[in-house]
PyMOL Python script that loads the backbone (N, CA, C, O; Angstrom):
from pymol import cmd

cmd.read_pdbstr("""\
ATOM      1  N   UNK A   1     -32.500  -4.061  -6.564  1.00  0.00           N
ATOM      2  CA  UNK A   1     -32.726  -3.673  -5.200  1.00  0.00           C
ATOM      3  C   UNK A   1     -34.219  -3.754  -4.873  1.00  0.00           C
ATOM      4  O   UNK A   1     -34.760  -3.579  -3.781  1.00  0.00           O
ATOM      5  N   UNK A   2     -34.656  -3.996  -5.818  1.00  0.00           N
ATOM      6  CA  UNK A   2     -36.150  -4.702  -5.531  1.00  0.00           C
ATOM      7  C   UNK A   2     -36.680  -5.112  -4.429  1.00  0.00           C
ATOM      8  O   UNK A   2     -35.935  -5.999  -4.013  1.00  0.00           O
ATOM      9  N   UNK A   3     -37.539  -4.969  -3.727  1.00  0.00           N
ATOM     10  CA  UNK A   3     -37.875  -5.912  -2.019  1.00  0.00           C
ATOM     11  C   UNK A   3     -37.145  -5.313  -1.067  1.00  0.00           C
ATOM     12  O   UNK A   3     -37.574  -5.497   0.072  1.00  0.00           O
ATOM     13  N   UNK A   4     -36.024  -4.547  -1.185  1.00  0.00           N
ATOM     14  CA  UNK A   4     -35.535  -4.032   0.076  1.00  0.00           C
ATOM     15  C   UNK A   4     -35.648  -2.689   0.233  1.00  0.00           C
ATOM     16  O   UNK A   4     -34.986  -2.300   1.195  1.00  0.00           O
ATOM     17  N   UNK A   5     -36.188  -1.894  -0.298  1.00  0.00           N
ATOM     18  CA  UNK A   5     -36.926  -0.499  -0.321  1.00  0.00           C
ATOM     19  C   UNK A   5     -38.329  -0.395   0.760  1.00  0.00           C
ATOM     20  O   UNK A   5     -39.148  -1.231   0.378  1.00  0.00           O
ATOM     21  N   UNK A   6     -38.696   0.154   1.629  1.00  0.00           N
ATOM     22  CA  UNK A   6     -37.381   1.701   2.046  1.00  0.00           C
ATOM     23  C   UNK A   6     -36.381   1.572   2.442  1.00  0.00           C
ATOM     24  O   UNK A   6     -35.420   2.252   2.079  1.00  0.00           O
ATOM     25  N   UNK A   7     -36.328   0.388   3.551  1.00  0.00           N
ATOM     26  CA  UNK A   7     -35.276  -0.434   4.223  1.00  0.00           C
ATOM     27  C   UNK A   7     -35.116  -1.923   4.270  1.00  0.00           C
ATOM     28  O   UNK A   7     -36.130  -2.617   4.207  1.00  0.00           O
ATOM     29  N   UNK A   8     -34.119  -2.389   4.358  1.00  0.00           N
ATOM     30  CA  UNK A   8     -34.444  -4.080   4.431  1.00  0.00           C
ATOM     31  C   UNK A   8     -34.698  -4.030   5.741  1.00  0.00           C
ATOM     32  O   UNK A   8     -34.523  -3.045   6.458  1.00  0.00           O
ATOM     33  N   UNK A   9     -35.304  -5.572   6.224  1.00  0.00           N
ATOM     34  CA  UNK A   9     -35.481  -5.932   7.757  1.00  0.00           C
ATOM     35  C   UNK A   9     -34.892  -6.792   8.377  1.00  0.00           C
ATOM     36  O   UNK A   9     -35.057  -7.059   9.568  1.00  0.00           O
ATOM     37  N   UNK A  10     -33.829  -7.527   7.297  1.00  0.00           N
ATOM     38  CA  UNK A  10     -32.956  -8.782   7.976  1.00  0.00           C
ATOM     39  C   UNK A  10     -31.623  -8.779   7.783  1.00  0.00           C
ATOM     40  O   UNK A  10     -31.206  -8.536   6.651  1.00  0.00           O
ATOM     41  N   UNK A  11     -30.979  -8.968   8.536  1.00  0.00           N
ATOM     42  CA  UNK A  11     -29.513  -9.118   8.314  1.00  0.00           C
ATOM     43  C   UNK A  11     -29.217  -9.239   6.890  1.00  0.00           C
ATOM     44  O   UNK A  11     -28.731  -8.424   6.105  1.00  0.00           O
ATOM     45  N   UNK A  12     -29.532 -10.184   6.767  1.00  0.00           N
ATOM     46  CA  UNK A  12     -29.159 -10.872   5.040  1.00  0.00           C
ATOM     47  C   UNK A  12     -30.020  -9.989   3.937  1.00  0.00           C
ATOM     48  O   UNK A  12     -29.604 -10.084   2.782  1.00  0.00           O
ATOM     49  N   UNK A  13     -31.124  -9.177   4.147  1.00  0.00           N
ATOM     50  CA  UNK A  13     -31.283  -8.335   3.415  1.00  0.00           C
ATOM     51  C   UNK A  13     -29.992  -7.089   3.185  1.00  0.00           C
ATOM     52  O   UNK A  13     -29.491  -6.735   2.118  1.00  0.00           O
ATOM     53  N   UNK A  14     -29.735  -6.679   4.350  1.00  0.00           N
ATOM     54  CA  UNK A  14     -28.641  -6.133   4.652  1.00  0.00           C
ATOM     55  C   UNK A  14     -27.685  -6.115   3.880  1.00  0.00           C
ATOM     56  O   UNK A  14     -27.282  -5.178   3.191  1.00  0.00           O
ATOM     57  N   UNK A  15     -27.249  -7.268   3.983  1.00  0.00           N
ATOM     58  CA  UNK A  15     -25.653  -7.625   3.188  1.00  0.00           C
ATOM     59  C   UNK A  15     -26.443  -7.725   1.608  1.00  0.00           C
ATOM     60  O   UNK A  15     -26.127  -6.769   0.899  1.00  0.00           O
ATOM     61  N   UNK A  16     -27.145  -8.442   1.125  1.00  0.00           N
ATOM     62  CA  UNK A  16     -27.643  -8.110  -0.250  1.00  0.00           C
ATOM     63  C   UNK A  16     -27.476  -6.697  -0.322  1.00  0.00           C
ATOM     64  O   UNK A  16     -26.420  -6.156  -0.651  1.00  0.00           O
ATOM     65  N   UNK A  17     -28.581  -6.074   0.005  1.00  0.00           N
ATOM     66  CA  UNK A  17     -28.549  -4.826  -0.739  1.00  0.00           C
ATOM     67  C   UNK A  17     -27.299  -4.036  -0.502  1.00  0.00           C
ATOM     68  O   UNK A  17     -27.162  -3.038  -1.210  1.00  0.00           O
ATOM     69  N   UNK A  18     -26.223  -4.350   0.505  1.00  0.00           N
ATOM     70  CA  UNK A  18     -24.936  -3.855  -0.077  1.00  0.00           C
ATOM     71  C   UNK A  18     -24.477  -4.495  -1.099  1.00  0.00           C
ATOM     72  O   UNK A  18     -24.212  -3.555  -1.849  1.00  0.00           O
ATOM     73  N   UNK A  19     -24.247  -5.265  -1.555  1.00  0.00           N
ATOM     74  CA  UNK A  19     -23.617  -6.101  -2.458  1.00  0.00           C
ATOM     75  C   UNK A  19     -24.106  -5.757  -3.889  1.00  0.00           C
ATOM     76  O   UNK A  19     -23.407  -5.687  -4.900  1.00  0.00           O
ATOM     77  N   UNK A  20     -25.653  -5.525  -3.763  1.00  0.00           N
ATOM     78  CA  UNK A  20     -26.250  -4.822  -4.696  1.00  0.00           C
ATOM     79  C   UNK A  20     -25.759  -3.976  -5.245  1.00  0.00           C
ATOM     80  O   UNK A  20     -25.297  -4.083  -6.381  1.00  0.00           O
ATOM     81  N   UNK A  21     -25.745  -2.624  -4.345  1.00  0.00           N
ATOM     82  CA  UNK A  21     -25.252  -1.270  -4.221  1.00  0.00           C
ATOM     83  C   UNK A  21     -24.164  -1.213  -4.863  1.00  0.00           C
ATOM     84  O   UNK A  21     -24.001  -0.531  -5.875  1.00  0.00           O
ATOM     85  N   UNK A  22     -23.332  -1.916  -4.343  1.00  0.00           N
ATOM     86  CA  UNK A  22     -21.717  -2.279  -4.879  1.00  0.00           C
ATOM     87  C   UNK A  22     -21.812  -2.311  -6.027  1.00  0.00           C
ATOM     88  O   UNK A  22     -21.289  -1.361  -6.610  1.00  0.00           O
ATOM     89  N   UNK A  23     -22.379  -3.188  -6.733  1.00  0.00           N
ATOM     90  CA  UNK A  23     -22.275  -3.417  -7.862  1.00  0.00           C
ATOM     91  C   UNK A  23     -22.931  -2.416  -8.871  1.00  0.00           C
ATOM     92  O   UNK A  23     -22.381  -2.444  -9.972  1.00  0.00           O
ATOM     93  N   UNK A  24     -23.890  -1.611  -8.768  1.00  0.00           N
ATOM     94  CA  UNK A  24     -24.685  -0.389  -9.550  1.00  0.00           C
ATOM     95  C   UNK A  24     -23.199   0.692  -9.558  1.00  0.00           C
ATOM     96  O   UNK A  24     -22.697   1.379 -10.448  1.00  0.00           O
ATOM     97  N   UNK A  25     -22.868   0.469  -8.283  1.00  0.00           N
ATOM     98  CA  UNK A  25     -21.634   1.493  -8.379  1.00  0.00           C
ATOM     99  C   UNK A  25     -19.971   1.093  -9.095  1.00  0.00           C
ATOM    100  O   UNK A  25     -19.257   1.868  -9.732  1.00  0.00           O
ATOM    101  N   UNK A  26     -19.751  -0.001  -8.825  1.00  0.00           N
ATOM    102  CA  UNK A  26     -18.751  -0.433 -10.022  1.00  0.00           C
ATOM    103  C   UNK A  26     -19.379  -0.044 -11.385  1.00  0.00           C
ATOM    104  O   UNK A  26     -18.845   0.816 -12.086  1.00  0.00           O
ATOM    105  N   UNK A  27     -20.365  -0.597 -11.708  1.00  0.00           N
ATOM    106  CA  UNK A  27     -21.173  -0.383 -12.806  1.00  0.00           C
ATOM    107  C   UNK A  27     -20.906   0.837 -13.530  1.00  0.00           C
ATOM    108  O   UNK A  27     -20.589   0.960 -14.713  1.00  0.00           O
ATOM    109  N   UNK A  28     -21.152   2.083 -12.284  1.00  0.00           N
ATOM    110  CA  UNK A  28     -21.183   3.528 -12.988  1.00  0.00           C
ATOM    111  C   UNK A  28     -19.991   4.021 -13.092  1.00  0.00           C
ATOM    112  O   UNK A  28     -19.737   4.928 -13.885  1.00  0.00           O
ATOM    113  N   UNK A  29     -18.802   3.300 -12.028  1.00  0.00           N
ATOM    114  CA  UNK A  29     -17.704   3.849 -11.877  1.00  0.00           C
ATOM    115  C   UNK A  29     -16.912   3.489 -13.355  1.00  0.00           C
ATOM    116  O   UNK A  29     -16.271   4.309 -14.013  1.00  0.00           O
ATOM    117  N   UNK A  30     -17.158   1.820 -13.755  1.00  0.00           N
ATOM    118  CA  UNK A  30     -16.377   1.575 -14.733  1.00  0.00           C
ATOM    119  C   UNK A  30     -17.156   2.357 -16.296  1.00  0.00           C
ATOM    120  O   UNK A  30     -16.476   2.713 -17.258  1.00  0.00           O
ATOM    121  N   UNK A  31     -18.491   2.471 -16.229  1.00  0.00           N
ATOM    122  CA  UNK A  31     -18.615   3.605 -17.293  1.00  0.00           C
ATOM    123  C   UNK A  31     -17.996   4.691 -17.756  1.00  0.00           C
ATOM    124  O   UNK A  31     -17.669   4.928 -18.918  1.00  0.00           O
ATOM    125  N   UNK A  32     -17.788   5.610 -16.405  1.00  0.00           N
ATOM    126  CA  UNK A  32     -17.417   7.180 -16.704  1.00  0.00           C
ATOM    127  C   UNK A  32     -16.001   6.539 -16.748  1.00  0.00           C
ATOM    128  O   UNK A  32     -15.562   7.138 -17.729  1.00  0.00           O
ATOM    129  N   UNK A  33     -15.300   5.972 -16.467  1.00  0.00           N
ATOM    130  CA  UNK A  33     -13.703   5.517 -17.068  1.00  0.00           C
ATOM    131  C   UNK A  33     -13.983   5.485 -18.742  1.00  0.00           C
ATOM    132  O   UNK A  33     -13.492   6.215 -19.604  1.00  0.00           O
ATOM    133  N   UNK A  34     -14.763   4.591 -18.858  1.00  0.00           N
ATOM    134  CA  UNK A  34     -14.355   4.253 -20.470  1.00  0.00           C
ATOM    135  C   UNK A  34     -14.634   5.681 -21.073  1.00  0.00           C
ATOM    136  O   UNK A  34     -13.666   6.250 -21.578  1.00  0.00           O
ATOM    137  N   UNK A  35     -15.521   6.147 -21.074  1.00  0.00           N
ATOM    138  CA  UNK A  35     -15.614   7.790 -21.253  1.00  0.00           C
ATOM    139  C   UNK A  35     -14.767   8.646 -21.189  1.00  0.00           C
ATOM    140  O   UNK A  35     -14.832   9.690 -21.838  1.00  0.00           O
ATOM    141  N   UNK A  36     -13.366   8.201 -20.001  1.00  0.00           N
ATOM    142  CA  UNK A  36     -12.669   8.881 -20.144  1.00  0.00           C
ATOM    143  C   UNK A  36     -13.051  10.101 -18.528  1.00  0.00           C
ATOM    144  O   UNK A  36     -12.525  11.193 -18.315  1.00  0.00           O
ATOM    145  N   UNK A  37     -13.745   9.628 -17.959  1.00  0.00           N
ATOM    146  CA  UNK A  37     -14.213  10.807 -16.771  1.00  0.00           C
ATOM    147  C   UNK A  37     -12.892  10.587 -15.656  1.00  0.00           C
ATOM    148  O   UNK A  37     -11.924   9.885 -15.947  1.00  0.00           O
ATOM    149  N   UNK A  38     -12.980  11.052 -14.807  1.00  0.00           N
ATOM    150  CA  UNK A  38     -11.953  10.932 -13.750  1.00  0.00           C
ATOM    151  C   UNK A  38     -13.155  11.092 -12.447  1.00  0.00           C
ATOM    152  O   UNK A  38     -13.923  12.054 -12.435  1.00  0.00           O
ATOM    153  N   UNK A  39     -13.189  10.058 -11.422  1.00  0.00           N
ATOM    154  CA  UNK A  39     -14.020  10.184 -10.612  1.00  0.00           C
ATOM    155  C   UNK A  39     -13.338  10.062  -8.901  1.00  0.00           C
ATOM    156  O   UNK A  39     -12.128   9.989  -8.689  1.00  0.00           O
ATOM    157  N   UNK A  40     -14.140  10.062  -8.071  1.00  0.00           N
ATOM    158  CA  UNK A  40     -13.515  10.474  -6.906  1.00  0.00           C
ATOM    159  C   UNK A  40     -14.740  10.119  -5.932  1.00  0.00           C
ATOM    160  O   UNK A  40     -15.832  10.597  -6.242  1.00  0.00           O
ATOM    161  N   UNK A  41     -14.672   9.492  -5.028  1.00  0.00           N
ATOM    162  CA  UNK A  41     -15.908   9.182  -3.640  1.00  0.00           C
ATOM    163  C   UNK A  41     -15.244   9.687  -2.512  1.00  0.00           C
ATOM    164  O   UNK A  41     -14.089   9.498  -2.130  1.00  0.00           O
ATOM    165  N   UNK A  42     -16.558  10.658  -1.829  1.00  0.00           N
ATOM    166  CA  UNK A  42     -16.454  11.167  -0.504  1.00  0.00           C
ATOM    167  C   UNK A  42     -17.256  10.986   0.554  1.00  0.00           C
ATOM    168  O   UNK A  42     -18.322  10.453   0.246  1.00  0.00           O
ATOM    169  N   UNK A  43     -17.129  11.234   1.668  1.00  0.00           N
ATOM    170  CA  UNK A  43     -18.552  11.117   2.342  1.00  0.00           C
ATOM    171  C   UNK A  43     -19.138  12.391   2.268  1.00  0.00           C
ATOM    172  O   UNK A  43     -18.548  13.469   2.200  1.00  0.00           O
ATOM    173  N   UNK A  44     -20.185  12.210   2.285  1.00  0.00           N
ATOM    174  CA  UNK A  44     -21.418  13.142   1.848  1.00  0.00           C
ATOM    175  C   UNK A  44     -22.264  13.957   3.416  1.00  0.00           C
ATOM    176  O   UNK A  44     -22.844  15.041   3.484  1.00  0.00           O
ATOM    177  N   UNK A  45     -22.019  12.923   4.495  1.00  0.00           N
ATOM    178  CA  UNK A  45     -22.664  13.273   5.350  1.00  0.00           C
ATOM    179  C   UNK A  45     -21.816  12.891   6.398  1.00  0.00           C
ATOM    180  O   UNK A  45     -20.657  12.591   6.111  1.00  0.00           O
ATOM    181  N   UNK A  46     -22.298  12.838   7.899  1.00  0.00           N
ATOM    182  CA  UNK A  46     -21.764  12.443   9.182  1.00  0.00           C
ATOM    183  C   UNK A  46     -21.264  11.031   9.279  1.00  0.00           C
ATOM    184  O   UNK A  46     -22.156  10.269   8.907  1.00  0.00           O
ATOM    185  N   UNK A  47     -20.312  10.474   9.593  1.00  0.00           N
ATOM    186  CA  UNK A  47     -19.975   8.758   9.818  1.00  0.00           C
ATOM    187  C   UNK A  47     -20.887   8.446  11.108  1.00  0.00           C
ATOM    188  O   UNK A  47     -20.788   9.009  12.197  1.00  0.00           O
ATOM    189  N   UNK A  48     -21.535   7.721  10.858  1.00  0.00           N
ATOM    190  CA  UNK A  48     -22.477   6.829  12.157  1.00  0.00           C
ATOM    191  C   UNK A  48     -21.846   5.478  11.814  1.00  0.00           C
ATOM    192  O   UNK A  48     -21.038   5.171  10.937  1.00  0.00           O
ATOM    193  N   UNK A  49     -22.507   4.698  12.851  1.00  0.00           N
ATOM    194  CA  UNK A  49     -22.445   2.912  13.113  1.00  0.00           C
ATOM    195  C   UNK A  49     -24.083   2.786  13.100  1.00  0.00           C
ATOM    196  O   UNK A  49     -24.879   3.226  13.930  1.00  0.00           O
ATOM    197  N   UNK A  50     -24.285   2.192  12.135  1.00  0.00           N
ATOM    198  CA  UNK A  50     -25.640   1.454  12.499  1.00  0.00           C
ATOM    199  C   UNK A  50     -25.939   1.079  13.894  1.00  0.00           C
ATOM    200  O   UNK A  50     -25.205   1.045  14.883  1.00  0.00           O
ATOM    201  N   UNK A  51     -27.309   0.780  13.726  1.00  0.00           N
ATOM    202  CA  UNK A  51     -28.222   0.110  15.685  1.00  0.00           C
ATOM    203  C   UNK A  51     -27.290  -1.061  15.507  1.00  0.00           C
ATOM    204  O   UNK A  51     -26.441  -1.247  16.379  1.00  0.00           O
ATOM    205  N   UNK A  52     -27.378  -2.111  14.164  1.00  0.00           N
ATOM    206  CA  UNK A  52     -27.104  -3.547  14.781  1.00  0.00           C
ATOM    207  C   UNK A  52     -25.734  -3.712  14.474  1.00  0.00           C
ATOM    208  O   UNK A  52     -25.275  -4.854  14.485  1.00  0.00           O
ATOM    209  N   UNK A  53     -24.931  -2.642  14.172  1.00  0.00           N
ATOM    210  CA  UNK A  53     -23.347  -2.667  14.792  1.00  0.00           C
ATOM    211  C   UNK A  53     -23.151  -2.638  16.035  1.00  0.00           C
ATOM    212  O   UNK A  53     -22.552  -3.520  16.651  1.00  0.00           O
ATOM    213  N   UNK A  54     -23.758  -1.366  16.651  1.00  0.00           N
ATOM    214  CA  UNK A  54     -23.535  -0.802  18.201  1.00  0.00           C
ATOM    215  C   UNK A  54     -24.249  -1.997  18.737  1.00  0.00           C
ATOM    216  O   UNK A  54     -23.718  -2.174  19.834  1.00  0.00           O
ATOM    217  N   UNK A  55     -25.006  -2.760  18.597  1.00  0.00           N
ATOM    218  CA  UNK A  55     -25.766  -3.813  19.514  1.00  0.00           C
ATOM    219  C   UNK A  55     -24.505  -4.986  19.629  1.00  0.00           C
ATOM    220  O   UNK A  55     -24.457  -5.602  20.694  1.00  0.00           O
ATOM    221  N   UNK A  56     -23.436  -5.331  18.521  1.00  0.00           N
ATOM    222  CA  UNK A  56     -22.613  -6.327  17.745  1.00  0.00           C
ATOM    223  C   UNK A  56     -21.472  -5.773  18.902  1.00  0.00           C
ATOM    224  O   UNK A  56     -20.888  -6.528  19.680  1.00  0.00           O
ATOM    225  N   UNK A  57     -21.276  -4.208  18.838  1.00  0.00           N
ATOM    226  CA  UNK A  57     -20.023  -3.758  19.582  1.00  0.00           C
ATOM    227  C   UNK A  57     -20.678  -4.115  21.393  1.00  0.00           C
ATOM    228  O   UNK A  57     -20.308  -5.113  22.012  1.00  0.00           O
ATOM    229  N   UNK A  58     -21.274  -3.489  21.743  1.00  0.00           N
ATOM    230  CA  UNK A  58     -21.776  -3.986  23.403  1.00  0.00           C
ATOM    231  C   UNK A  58     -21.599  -5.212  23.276  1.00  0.00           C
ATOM    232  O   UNK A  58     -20.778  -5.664  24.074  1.00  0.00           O
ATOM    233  N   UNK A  59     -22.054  -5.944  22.574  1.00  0.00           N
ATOM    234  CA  UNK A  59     -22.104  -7.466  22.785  1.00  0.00           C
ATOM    235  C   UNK A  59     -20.587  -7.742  23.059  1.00  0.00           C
ATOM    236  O   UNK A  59     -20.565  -8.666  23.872  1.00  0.00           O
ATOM    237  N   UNK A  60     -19.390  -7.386  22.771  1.00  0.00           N
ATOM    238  CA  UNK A  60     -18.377  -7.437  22.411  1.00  0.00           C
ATOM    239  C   UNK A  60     -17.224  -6.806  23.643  1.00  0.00           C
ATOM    240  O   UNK A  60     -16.018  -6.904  23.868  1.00  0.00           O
ATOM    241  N   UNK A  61     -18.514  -6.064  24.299  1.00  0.00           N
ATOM    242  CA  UNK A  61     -17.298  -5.799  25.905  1.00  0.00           C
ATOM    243  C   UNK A  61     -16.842  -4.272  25.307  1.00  0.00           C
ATOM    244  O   UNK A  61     -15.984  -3.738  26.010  1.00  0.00           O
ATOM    245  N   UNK A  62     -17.295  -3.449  24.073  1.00  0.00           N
ATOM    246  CA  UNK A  62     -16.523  -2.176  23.681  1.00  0.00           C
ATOM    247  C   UNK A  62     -18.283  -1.130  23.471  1.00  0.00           C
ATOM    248  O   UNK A  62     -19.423  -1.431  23.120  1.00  0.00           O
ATOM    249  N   UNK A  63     -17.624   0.068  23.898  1.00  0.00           N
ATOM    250  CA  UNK A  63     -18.960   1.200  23.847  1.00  0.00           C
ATOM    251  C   UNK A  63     -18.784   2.107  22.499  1.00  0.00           C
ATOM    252  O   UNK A  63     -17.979   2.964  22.135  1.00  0.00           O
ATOM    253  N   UNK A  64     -19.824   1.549  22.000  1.00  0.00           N
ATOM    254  CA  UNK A  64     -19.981   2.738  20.492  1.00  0.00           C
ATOM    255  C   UNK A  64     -19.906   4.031  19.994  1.00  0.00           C
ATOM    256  O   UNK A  64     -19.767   4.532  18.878  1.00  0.00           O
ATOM    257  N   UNK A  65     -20.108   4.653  21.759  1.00  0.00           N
ATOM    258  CA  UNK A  65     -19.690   6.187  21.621  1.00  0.00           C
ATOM    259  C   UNK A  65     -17.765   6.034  21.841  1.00  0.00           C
ATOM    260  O   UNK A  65     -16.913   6.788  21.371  1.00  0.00           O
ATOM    261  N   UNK A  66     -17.678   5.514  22.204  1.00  0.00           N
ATOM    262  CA  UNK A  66     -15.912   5.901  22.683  1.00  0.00           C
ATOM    263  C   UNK A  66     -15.498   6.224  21.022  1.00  0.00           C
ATOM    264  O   UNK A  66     -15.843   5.494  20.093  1.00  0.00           O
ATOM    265  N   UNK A  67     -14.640   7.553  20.868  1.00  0.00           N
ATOM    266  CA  UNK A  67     -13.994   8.101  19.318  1.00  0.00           C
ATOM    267  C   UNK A  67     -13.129   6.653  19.203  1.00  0.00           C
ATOM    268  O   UNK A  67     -13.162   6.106  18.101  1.00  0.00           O
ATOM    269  N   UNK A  68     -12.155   5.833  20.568  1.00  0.00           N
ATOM    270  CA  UNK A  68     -11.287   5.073  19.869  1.00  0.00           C
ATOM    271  C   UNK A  68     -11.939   3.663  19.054  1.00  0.00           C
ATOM    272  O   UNK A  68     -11.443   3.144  18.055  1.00  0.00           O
ATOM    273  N   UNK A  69     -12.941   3.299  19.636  1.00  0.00           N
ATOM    274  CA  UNK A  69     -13.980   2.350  18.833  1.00  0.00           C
ATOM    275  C   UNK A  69     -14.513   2.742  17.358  1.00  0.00           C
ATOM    276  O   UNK A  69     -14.755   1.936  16.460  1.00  0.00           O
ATOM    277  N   UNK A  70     -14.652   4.222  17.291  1.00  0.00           N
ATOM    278  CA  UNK A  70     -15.660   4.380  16.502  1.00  0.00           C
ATOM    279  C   UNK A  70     -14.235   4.250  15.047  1.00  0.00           C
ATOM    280  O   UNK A  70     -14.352   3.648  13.979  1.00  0.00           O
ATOM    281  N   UNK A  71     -13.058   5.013  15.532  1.00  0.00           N
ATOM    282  CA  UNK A  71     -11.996   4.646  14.607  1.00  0.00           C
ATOM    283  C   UNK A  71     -11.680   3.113  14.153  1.00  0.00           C
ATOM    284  O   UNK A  71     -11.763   2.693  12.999  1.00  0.00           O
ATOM    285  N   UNK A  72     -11.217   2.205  15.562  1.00  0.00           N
ATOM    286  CA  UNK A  72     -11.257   0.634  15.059  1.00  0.00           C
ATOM    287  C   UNK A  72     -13.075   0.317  13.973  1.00  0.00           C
ATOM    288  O   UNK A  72     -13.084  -0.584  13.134  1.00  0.00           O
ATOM    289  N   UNK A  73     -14.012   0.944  14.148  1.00  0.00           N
ATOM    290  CA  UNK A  73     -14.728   0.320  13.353  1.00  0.00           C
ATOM    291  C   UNK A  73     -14.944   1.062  11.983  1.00  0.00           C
ATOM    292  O   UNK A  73     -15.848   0.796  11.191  1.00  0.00           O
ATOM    293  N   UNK A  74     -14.079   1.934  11.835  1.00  0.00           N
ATOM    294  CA  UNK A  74     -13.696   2.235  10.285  1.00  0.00           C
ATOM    295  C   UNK A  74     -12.586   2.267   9.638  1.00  0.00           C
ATOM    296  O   UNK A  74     -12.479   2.670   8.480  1.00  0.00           O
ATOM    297  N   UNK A  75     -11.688   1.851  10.329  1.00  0.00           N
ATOM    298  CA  UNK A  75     -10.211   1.372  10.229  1.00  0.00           C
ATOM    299  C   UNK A  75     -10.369  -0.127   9.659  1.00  0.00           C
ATOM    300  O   UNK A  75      -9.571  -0.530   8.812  1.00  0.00           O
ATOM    301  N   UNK A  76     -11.170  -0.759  10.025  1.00  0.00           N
ATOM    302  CA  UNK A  76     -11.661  -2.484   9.588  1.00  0.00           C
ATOM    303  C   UNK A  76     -12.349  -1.894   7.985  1.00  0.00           C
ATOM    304  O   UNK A  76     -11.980  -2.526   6.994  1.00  0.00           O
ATOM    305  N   UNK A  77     -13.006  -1.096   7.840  1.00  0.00           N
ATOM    306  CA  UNK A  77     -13.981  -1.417   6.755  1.00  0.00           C
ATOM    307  C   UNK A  77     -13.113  -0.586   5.576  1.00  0.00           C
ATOM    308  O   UNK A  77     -13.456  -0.610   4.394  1.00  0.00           O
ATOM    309  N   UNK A  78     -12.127   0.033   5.988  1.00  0.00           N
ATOM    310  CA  UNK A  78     -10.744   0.221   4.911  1.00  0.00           C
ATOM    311  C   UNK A  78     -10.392  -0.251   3.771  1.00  0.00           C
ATOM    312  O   UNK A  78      -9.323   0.091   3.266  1.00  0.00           O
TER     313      UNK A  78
END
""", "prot")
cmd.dss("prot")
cmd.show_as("cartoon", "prot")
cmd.util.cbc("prot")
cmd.orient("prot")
């Protein structure tokens, strides 16, 4: 994750350092298995949409505050 600390600045930094992320976390997830752990992911904090979602959703004819949007855009990432 090198170079994209504090934040990335480009789209494609973006998707790297998820992909990154992803993978540190398979990583740890498939550890504590072989160990024998039993693990579990929650959210930790409030669900937001990023700026350059909500910029992606306006563009799109739909408003980022509406609850039924904010469901279709975590109903997709399922």
């Amino acid at each position: 994750m090198r170079g994209k600390a504090p934040l990335p600045t480009t789209v494609e930094d973006c998707a790297e350092l998820f992909w990154l992320h992803g993978g540190d976390v398979a990583g740890t997830f498939a550890f504590a298995r072989r160990l024998g752990i039993k693990t579990c992911v929650s959210t930790q904090g409030p669900l937001s949409i990023p700026p350059l979602v909500q910029e992606r959703l306006r563009a799109a004819g739909k408003n980022p505050a509406d609850p039924a949007v904010v469901q279709e855009v975590y109903e997709e990432c399922s």
